[in-house]
DRENDREN-871542 format. One record per atom (N, C-alpha, C): residue in one letter; atom name; x, y, z; residue number from 1. Coordinates in pm, whole numbers. Atoms other than C-alpha are relative to their C-alpha. Layout:
BEGIN
> res  atom  px  py  pz  n
> a  CA  X  Y  Z  NUM
...
//
This chain:
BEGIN
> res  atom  px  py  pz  n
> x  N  -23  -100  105  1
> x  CA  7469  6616  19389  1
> x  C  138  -14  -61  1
> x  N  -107  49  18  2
> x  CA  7825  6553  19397  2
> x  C  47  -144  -59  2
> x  N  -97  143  -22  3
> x  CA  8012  6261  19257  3
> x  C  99  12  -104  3
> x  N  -104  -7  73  4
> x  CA  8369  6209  19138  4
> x  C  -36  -106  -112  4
> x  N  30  107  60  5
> x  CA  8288  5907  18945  5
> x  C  -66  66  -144  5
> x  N  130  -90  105  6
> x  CA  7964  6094  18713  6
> x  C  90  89  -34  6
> x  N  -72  -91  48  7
> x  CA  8171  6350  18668  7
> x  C  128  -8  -107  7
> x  N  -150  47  71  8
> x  CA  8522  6163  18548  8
> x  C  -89  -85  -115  8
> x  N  29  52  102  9
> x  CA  8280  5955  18325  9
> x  C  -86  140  -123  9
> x  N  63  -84  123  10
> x  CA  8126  6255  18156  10
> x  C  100  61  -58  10
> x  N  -121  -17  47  11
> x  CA  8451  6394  18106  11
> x  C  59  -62  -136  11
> x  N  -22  108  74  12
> x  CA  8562  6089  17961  12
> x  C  -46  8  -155  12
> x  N  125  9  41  13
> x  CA  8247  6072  17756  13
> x  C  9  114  -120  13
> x  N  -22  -126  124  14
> x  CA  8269  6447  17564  14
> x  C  125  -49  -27  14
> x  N  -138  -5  74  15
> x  CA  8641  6417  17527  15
> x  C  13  -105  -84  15
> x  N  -22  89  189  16
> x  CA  8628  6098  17287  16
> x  C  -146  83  -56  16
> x  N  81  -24  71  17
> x  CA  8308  6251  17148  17
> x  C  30  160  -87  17
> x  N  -80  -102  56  18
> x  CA  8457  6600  17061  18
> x  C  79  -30  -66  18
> x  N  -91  3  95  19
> x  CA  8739  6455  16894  19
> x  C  -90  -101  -104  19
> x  N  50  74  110  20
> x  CA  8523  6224  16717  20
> x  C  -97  80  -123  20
> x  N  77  -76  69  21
> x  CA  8329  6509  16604  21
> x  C  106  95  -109  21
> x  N  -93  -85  73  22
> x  CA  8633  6715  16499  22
> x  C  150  -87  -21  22
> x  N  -131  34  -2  23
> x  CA  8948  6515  16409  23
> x  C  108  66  -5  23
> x  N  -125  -99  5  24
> x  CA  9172  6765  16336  24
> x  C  9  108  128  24
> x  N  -45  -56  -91  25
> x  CA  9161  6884  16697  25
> x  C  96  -74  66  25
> x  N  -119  58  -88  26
> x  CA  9380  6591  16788  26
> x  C  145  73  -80  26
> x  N  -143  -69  32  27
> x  CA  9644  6776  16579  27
> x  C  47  157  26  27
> x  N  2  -136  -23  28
> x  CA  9573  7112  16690  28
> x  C  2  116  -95  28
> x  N  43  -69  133  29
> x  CA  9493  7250  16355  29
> x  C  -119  67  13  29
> x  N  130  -67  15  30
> x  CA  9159  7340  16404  30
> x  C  -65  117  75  30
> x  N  64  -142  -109  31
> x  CA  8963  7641  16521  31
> x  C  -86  -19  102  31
> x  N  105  105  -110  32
> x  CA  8780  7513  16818  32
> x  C  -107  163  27  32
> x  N  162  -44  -15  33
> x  CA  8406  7656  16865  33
> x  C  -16  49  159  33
> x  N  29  -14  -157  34
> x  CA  8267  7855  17138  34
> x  C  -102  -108  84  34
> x  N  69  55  -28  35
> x  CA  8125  7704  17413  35
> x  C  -188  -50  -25  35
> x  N  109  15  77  36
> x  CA  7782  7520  17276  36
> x  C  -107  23  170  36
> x  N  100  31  -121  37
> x  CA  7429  7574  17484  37
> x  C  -65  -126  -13  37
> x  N  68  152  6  38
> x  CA  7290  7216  17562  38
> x  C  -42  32  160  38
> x  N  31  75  -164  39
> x  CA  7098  7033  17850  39
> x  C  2  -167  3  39
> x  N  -24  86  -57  40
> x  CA  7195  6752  17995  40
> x  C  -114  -82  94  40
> x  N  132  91  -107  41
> x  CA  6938  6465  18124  41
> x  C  24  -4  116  41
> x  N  -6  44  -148  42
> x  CA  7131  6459  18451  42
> x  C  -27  151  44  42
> x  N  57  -150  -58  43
> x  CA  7067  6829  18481  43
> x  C  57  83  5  43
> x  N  -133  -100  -3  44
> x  CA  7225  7168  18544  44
> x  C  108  -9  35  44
> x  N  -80  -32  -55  45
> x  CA  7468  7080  18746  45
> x  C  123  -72  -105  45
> x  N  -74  29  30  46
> x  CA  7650  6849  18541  46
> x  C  48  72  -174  46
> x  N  -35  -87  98  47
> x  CA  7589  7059  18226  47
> x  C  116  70  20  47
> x  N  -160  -128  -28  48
> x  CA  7808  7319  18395  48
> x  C  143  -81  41  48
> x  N  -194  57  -50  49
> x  CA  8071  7064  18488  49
> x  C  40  -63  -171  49
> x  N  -57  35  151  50
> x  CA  8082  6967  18086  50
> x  C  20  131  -18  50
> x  N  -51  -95  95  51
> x  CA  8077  7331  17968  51
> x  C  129  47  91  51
> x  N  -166  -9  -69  52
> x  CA  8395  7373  18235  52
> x  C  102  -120  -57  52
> x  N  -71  77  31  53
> x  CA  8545  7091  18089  53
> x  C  26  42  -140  53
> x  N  -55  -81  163  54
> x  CA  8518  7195  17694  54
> x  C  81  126  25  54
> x  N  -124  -88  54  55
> x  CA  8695  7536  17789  55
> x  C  106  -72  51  55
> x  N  -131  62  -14  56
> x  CA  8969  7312  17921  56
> x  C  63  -70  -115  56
> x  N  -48  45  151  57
> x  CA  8952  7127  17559  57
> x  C  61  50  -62  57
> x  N  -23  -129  154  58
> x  CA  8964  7451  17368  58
> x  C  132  54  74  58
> x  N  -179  -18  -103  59
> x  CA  9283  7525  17630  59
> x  C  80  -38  -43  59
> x  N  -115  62  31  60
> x  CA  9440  7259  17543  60
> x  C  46  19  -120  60
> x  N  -7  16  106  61
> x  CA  9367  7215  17187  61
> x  C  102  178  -82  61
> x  N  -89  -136  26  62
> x  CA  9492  7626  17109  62
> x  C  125  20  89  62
> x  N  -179  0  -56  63
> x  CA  9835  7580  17339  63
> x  C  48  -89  -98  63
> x  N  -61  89  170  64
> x  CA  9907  7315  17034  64
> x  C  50  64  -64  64
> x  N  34  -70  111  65
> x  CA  9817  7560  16813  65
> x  C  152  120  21  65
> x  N  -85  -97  17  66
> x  CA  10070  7785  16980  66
> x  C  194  -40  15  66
> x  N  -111  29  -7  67
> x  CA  10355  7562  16984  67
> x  C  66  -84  -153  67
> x  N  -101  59  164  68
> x  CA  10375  7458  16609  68
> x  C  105  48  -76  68
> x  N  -147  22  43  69
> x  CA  10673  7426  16459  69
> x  C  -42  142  -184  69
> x  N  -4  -117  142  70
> x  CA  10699  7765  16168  70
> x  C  -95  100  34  70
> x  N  102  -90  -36  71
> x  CA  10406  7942  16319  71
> x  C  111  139  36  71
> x  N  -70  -122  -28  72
> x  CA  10457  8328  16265  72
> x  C  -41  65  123  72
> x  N  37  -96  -98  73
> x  CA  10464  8635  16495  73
> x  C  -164  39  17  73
> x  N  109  -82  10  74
> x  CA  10150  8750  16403  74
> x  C  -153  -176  -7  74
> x  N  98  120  -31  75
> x  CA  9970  8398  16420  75
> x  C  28  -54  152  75
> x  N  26  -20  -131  76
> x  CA  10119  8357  16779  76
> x  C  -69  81  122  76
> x  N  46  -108  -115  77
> x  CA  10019  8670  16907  77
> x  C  -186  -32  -19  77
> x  N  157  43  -8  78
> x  CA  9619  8552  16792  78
> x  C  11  -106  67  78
> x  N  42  104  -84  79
> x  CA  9640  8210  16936  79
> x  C  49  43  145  79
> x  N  -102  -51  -112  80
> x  CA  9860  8412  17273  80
> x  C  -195  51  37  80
> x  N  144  -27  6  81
> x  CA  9464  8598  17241  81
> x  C  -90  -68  33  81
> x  N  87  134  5  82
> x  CA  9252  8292  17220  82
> x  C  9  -73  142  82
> x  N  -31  60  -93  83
> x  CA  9451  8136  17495  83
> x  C  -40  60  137  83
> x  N  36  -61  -97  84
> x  CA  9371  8420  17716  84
> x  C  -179  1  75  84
> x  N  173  19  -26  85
> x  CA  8965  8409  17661  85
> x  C  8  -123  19  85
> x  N  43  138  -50  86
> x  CA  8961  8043  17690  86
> x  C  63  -65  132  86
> x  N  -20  69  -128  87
> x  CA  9140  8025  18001  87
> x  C  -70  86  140  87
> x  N  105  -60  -82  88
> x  CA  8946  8335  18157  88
> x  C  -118  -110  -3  88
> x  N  112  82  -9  89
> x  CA  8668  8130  18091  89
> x  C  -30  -138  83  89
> x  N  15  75  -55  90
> x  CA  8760  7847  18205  90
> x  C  30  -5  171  90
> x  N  35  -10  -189  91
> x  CA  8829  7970  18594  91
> x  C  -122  76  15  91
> x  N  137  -11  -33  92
> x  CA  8488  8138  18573  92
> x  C  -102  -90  16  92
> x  N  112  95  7  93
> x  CA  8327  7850  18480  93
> x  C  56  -92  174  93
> x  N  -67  61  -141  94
> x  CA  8540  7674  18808  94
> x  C  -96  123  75  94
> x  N  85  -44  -72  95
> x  CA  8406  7953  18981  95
> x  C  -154  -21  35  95
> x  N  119  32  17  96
> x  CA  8042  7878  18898  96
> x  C  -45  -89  56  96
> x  N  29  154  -54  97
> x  CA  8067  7504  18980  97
> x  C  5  70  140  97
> x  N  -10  14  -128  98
> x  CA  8148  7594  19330  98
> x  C  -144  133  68  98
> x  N  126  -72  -72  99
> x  CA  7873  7886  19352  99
> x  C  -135  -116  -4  99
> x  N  95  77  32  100
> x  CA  7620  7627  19229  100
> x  C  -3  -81  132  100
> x  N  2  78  -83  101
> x  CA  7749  7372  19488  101
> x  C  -98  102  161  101
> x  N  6  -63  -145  102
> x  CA  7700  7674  19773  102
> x  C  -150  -22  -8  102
> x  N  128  -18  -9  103
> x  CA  7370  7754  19685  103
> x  C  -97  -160  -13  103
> x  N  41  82  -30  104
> x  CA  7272  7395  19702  104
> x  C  13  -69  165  104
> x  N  -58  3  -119  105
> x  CA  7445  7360  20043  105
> x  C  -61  85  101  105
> x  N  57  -94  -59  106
> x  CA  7273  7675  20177  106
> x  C  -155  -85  12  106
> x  N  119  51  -19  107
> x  CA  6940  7506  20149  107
> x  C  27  -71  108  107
> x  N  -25  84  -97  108
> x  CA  7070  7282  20377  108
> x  C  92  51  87  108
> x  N  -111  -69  -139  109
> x  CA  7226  7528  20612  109
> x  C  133  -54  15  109
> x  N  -135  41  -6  110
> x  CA  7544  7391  20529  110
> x  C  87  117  -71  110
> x  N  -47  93  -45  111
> x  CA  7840  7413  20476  111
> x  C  -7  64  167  111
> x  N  -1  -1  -105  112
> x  CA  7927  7388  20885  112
> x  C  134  130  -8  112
> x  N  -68  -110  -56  113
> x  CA  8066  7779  20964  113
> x  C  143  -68  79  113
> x  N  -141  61  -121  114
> x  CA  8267  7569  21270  114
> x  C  118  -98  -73  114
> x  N  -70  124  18  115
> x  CA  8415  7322  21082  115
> x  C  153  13  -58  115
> x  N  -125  -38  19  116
> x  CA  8803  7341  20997  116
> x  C  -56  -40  -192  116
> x  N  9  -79  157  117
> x  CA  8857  7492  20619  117
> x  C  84  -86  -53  117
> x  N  -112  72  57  118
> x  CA  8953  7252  20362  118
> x  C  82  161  -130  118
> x  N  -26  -91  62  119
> x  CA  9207  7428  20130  119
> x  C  -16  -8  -124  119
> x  N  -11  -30  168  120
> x  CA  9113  7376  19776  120
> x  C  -187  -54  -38  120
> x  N  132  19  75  121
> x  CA  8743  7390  19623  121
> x  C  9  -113  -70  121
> x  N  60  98  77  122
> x  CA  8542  7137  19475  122
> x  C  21  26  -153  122
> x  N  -17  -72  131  123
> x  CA  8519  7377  19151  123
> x  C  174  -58  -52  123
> x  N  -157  -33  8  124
> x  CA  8924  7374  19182  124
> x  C  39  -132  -30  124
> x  N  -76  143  8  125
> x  CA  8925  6987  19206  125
> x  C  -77  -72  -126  125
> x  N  30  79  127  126
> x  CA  8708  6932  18924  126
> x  C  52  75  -128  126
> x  N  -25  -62  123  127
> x  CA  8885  7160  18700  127
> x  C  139  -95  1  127
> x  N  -132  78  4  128
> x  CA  9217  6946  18785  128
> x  C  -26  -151  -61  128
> x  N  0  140  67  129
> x  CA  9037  6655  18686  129
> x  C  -4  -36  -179  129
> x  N  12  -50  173  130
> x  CA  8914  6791  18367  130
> x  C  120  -9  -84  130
> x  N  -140  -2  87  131
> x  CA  9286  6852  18256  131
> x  C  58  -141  45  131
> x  N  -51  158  0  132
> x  CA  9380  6497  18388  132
> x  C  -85  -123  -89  132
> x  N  88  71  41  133
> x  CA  9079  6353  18185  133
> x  C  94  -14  -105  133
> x  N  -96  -3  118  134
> x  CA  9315  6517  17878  134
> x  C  76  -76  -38  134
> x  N  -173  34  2  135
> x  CA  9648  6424  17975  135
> x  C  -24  -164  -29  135
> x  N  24  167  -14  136
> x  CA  9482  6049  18010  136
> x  C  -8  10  -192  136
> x  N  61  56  129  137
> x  CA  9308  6050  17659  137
> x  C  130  27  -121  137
> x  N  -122  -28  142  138
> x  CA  9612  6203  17454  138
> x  C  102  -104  19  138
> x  N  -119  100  -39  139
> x  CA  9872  6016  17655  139
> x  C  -31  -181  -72  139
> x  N  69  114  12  140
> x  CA  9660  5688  17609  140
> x  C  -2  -10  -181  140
> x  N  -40  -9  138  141
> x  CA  9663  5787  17220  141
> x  C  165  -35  -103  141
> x  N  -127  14  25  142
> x  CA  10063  5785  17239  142
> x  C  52  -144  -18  142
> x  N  12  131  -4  143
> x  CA  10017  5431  17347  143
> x  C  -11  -87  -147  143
> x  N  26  104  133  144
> x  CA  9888  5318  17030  144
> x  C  73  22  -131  144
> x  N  -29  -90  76  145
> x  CA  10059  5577  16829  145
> x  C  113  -94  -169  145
> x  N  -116  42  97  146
> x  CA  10219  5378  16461  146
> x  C  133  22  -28  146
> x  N  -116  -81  72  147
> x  CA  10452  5594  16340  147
> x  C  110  38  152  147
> x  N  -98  -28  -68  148
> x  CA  10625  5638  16709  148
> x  C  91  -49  -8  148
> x  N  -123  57  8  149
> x  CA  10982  5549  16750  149
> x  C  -8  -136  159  149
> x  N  37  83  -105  150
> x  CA  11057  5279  16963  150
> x  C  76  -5  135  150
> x  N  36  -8  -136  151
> x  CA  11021  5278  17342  151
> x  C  -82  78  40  151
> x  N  117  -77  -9  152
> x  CA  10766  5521  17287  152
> x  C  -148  -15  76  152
> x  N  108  23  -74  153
> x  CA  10471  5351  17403  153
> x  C  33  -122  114  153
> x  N  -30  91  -132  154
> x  CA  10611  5130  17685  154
> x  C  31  147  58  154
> x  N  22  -112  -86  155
> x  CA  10702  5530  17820  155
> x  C  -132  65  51  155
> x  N  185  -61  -8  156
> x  CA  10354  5639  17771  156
> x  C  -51  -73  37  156
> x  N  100  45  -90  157
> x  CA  10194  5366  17931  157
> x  C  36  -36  101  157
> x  N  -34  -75  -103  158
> x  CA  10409  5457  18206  158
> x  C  -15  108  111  158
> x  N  103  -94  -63  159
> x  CA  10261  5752  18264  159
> x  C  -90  41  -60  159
> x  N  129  30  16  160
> x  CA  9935  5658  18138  160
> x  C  -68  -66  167  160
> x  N  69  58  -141  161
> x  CA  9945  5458  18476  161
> x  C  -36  112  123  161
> x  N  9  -120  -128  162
> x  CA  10086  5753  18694  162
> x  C  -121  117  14  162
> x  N  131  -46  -5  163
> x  CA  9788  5961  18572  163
> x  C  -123  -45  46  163
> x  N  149  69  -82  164
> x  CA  9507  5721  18606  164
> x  C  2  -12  161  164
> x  N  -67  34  -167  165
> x  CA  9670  5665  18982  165
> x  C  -25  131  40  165
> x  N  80  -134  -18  166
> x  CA  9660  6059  19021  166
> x  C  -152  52  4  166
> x  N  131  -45  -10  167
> x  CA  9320  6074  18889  167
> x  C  -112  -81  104  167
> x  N  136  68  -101  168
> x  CA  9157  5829  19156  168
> x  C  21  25  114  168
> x  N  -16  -27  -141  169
> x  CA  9342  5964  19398  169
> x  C  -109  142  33  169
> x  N  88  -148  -5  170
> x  CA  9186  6312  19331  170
> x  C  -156  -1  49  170
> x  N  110  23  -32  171
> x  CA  8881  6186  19290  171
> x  C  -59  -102  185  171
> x  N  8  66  -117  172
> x  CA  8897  5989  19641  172
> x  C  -47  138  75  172
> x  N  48  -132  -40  173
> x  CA  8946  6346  19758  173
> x  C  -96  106  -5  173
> x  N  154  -90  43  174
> x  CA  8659  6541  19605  174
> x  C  -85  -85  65  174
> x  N  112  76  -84  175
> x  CA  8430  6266  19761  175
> x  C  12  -20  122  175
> x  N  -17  -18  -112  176
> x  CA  8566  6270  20056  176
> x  C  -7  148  55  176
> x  N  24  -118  -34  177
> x  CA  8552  6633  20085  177
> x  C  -92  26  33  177
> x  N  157  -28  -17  178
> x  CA  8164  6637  19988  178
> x  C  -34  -52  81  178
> x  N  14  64  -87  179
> x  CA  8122  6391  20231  179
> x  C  -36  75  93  179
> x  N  33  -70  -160  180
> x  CA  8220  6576  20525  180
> x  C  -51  121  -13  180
> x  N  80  -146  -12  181
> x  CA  8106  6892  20411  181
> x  C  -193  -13  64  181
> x  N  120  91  -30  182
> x  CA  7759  6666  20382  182
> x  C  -22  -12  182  182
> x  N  -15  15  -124  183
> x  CA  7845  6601  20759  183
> x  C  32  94  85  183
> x  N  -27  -116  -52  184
> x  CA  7928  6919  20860  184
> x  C  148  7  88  184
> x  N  -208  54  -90  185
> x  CA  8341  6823  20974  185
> x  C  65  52  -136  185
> x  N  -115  -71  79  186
> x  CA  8443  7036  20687  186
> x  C  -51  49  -84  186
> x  N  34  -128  88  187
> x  CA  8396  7348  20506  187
> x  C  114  39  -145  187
> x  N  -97  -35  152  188
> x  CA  8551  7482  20182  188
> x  C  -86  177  -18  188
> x  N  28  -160  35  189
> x  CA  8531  7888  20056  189
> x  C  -9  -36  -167  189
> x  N  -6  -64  172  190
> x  CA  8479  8030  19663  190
> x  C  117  78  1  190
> x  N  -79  -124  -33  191
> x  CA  8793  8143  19654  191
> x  C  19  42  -197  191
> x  N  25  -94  119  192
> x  CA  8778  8393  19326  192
> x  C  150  -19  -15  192
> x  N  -94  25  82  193
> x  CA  9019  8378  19077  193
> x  C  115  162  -13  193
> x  N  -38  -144  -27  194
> x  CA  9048  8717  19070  194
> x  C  129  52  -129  194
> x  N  -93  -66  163  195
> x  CA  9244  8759  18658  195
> x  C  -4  142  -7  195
> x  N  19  -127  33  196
> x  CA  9364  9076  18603  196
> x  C  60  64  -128  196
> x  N  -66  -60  72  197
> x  CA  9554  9045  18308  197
> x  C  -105  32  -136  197
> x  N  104  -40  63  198
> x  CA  9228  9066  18077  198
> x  C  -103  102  42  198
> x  N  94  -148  -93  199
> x  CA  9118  9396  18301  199
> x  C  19  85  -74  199
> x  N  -41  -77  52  200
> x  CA  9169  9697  18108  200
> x  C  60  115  147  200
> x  N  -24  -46  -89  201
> x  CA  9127  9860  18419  201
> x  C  124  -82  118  201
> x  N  -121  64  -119  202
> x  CA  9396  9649  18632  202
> x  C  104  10  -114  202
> x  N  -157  8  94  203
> x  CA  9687  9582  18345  203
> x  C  39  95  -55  203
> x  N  -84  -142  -1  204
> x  CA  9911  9831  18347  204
> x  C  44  -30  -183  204
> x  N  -32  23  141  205
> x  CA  10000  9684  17944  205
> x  C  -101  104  -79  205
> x  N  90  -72  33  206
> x  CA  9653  9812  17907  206
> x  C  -38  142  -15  206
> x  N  31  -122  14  207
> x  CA  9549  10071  18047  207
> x  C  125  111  1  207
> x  N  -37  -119  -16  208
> x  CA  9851  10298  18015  208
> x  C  24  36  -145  208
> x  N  -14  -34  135  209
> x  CA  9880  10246  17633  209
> x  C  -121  64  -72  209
> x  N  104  -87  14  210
> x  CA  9518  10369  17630  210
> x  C  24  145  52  210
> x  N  -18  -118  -53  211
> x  CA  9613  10700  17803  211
> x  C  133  44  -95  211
> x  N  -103  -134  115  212
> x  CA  9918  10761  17533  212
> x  C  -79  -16  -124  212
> x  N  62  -19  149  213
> x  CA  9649  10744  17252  213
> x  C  -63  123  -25  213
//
């Protein structure tokens, strides 16, 4: 059900195909789209590990948006907005991946109760990859980039390397995790994200400016 590999290539896979669809998200100009409903030939599971990966797009692509150069008060404080729903979203959707995994695991009386607790979710390690899929494809863009100044892309394919090196290490780890979970020599929790600054009821910003209205 698992694999780092399927996963880093679908990644891969939307992220040149999203920008090929929208160019003006490599400049962070554009209004990026809610998440779309599709199915995927390999099936639900990896659907949900693409629609966790697009809100990491629309993440990235609107933190751009909020660091351009003249942008007013009142156009920060909407993309400051934006940034908030698309990153709630995107640890729910992390959350999801890892309920999905349980309830596939439960069929199989796994994971092993006894087994010593790894500390970071599957969900958790494919949302880290997701944003390393980024850092690869933009960085990797810098590489080629015309108009840079020069030493520009001998830096960037500097750490174009240190990323790709990060990302196989990660991925070594997510497969080795499922592994033993597979084997019952190691367990993992859902651990909840638990946001409270989009609560009305938890953020004190919130709810106390509702009670002086």
């Amino acid at each position: 059900m698992l694999s780092a590999r399927t996963i880093i290539e679908f990644q891969e896979q939307r992220t040149h195909a999203w920008h090929l669809a929208d160019p003006g998200l490599c400049e962070g100009t554009a209004d990026t789209p809610a998440i779309p409903s599709w199915h995927d030939p390999a099936g639900e599971w990896l659907t949900l590990v693409v629609c966790q990966h697009r809100a990491n797009f629309e993440l990235w692509h609107i933190e751009d948006e909020a660091r351009a150069p003249g942008a007013t008060d009142s156009e920060l404080a909407a993309v400051k907005r934006r940034i908030d729903t698309a990153n709630q979203r995107r640890n729910d959707l992390a959350e999801q991946l890892d309920r999905a995994l349980f309830a596939w695991l439960a069929e199989r009386s796994l994971p092993n109760a006894e087994a010593p607790l790894h500390s970071e979710s599957p969900g958790l390690m494919i949302d880290r990859l997701s944003i390393l899929a980024l850092k690869i494809y933009h960085t990797r863009e810098e590489t080629v980039r015309a108009d840079a100044p020069e030493g520009h892309a001998e830096r960037n394919c500097e750490r174009l390397r240190v990323l790709e090196e990060q990302r196989a290490d990660l991925a070594g780890c997510l497969d080795a995790l499922w592994s033993e979970t597979l084997a019952g020599r190691r367990q993992f929790k859902i651990y909840r994200q638990l946001k409270m600054y989009n609560d009305p009821a938890l953020n004190p910003a919130m709810y106390r400016r509702r009670k002086t209205k």
